[in-house]
C-alpha positions, 0 to 999 in steps of 0.5 A: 689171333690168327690171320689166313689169307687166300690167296686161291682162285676167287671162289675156290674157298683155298688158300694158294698152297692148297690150290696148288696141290690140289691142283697137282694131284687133280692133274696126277689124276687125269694124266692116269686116266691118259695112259690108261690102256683103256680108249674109254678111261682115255676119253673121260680123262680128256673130258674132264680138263675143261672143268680142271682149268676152270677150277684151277686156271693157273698158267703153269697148269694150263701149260703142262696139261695142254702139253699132255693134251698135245701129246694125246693128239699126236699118238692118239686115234681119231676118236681121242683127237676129236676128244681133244679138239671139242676141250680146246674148243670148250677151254678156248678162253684159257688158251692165252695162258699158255706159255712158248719157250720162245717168248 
């Protein structure tokens, strides 16, 4: 007899440590994609957040992407700043999960 419990995001057929690494190396994945030297692999990194915190909409997650998306803006041309800005808008209702030191 064996018990699993998923505790993952509904839906997502994981358990929590499944969805945690797949989750960390989904993120591993993009953050590639950012640093490519390559303006087009950067934007198709970018877009593909949106569908990130969909699947895994953990706080901690949203957190430290938003972070590398902030990042991206900063040092970015205007092309991947406009990338940036349509996936905040996209991801508008994860926004809440974001979390400040001075809180």
């Amino acid at each position: 007899m064996s018990l699993v419990f998923d505790l993952g995001y509904p839906g997502s057929g994981l358990g929590f440590a499944d969805s945690e690494q797949g989750s960390s190396a989904a993120l591993t994945e993009l953050e590639k994609g950012l640093r490519s030297p390559k303006l087009g692999e950067q934007s198709e990194a970018i877009v593909k957040f949106p569908r990130l915190f969909e699947k895994y909409p953990f706080p901690v997650l949203i957190n430290t992407a938003l972070l590398k998306l902030a990042e991206v803006f900063r040092q970015g041309s205007n092309f991947l700043k406009l990338c940036v800005l349509r996936v905040c808008q996209e991801s508008e209702r994860h926004l809440d999960k974001m979390t400040s030191v001075d809180e």
